[in-house]
C-alpha positions as CSV (number, residue, x, y, z in Angstrom):
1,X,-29.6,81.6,-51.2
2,X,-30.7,78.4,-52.0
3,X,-34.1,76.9,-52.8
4,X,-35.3,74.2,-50.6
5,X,-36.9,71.0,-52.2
6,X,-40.6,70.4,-51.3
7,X,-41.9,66.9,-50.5
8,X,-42.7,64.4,-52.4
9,X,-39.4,65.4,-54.1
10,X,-37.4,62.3,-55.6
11,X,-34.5,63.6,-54.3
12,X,-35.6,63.2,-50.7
13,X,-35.8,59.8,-50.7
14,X,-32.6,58.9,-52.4
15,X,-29.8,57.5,-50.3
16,X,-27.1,60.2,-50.8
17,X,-23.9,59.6,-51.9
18,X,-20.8,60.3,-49.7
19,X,-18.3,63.0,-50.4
20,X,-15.4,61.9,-51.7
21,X,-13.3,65.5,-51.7
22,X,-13.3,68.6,-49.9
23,X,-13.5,70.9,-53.1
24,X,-14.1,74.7,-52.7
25,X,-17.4,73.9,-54.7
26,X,-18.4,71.9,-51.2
27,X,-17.1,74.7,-49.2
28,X,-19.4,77.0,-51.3
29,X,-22.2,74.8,-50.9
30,X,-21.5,74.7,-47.1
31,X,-21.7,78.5,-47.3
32,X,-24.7,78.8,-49.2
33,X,-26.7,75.9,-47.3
34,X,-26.2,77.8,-44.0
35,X,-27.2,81.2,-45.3
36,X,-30.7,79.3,-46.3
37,X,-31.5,77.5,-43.1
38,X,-30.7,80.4,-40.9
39,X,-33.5,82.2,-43.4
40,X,-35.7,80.0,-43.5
41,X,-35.4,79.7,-40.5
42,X,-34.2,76.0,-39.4
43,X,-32.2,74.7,-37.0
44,X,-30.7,71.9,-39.7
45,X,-30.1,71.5,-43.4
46,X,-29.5,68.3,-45.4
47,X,-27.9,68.8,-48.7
48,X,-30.5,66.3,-50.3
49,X,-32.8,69.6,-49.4
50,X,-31.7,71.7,-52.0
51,X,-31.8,69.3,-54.7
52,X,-28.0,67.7,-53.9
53,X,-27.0,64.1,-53.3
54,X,-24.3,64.5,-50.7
55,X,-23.6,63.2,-47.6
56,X,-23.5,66.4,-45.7
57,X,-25.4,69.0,-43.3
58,X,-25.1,72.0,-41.6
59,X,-27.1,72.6,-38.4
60,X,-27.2,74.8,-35.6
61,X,-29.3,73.7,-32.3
62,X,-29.1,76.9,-30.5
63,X,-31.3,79.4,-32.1
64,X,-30.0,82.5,-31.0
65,X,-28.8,84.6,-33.8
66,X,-26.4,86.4,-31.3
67,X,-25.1,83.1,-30.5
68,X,-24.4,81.4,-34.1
69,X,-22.5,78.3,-34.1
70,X,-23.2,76.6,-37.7
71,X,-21.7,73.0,-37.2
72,X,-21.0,71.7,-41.1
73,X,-21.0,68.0,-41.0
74,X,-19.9,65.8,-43.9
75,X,-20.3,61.9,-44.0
76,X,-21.4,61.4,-41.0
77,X,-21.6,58.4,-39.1
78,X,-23.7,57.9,-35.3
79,X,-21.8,55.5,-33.7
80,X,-23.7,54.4,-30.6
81,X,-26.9,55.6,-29.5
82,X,-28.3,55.6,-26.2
83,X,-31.4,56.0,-24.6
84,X,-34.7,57.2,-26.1
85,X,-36.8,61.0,-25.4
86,X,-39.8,62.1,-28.1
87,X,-39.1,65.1,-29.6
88,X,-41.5,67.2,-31.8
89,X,-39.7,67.9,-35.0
90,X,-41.2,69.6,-38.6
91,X,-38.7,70.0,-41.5
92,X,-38.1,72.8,-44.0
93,X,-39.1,70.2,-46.8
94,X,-42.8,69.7,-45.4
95,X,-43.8,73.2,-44.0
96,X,-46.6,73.6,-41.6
97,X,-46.4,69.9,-40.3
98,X,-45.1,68.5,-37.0
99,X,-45.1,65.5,-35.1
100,X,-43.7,63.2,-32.2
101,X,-40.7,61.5,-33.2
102,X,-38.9,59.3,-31.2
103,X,-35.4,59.2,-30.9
104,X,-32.0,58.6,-29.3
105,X,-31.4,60.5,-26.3
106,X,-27.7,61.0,-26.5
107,X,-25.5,60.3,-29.6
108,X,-21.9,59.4,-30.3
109,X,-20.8,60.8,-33.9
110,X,-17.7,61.0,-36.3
111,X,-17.6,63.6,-39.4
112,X,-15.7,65.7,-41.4
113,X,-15.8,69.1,-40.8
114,X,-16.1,72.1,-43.6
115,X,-12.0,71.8,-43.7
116,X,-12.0,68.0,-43.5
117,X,-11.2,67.6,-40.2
118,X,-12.0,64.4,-38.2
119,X,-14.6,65.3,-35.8
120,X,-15.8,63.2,-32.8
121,X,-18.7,64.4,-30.8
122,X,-21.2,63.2,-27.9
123,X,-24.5,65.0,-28.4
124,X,-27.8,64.7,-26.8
125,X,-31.5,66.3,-26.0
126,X,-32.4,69.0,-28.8
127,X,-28.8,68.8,-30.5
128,X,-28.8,64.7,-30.7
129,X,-32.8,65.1,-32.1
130,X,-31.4,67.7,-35.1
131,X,-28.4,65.9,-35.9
132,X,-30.3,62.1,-36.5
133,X,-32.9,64.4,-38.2
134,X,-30.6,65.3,-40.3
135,X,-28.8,62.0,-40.9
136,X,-32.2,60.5,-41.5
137,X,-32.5,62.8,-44.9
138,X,-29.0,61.6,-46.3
139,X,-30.9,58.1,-46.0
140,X,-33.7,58.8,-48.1
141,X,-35.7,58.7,-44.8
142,X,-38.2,61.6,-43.5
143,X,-39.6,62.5,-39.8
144,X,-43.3,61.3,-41.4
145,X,-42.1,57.8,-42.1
146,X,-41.7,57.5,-38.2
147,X,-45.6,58.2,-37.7
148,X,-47.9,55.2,-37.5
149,X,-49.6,53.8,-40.1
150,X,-53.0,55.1,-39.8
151,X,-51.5,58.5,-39.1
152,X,-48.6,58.2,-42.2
153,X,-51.7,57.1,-44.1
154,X,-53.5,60.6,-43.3
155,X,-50.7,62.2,-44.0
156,X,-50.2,61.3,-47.7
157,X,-53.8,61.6,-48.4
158,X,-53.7,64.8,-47.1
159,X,-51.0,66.9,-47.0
160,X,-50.7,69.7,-49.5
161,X,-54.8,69.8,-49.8
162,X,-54.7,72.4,-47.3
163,X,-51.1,73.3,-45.6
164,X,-52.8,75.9,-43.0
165,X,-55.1,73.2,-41.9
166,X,-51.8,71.2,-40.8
167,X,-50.0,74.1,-38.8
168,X,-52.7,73.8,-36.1
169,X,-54.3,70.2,-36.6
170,X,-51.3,68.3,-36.6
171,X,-49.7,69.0,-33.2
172,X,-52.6,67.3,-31.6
């Protein structure tokens, strides 16, 4: 198990750096990254989260722990995006807070794979929303910088005064 950075980590708002070989170290990581989302629990996991500068993921949109489908995703790339929804997101690196995030509604994506494999996916609703989630942390980007500038503002003053207080105040 792995420990998952908190914000304002450094880490988390470094660009990450791509990976440039499959190496059973990544494979390990891979491994260890999905064993710590699905406790955590989390739908998605962005290597920058436990304190590594890599290009690469893991996720899992459906929930169901009879249903596992861990997706590992390295270098990613969204190649077109289309439409917009809101979805409500929180992350694993800022516990307790959650806000509207818009996003694209459907997704076209290339990545490697855990094996290196070229993959080539159309995503959208909840699994589109986790995967540019995701993506956003290998930019050095987090759901809070999409929040407006009064509300971002609140948000940096506040957060960590009182984490309870955000678990209930924040989805209004």
């Amino acid at each position: 198990m792995l420990d998952i950075v908190q914000y304002p980590a450094e880490v988390l708002r470094r660009p990450a750096e791509p990976v440039t070989e499959i190496t059973g170290e990544i494979a390990a990581l891979a491994r260890s990254m999905i064993e710590t989302m699905y406790a955590a629990p989390g739908v998605g996991l962005a290597a920058p989260q436990v304190n590594q500068s890599l290009r690469m993921f893991v996720m899992d949109p459906g929930g169901e722990e009879d249903k596992r489908q861990p997706a590992v995703v390295i270098n990613p790339r969204i190649i077109e995006s289309v439409g917009e929804a809101t979805s409500e997101e929180g992350c694993l690196s800022i516990p307790g807070y959650y806000a509207e995030v818009p996003r694209a509604k459907t997704i076209h994506v290339q990545f490697l794979d855990a094996h290196g494999n070229p993959v080539e996916r159309t995503l959208s609703d909840f699994p589109a929303f986790v995967f540019q989630h995701e993506f956003d942390h290998l930019d050095g980007i987090l759901f809070v910088d999409y929040l407006s500038r009064t509300r971002h503002r609140l948000f940096e003053r506040d957060y960590g005064r009182d984490p309870w207080r955000w678990k209930f105040r924040s989805r209004r």
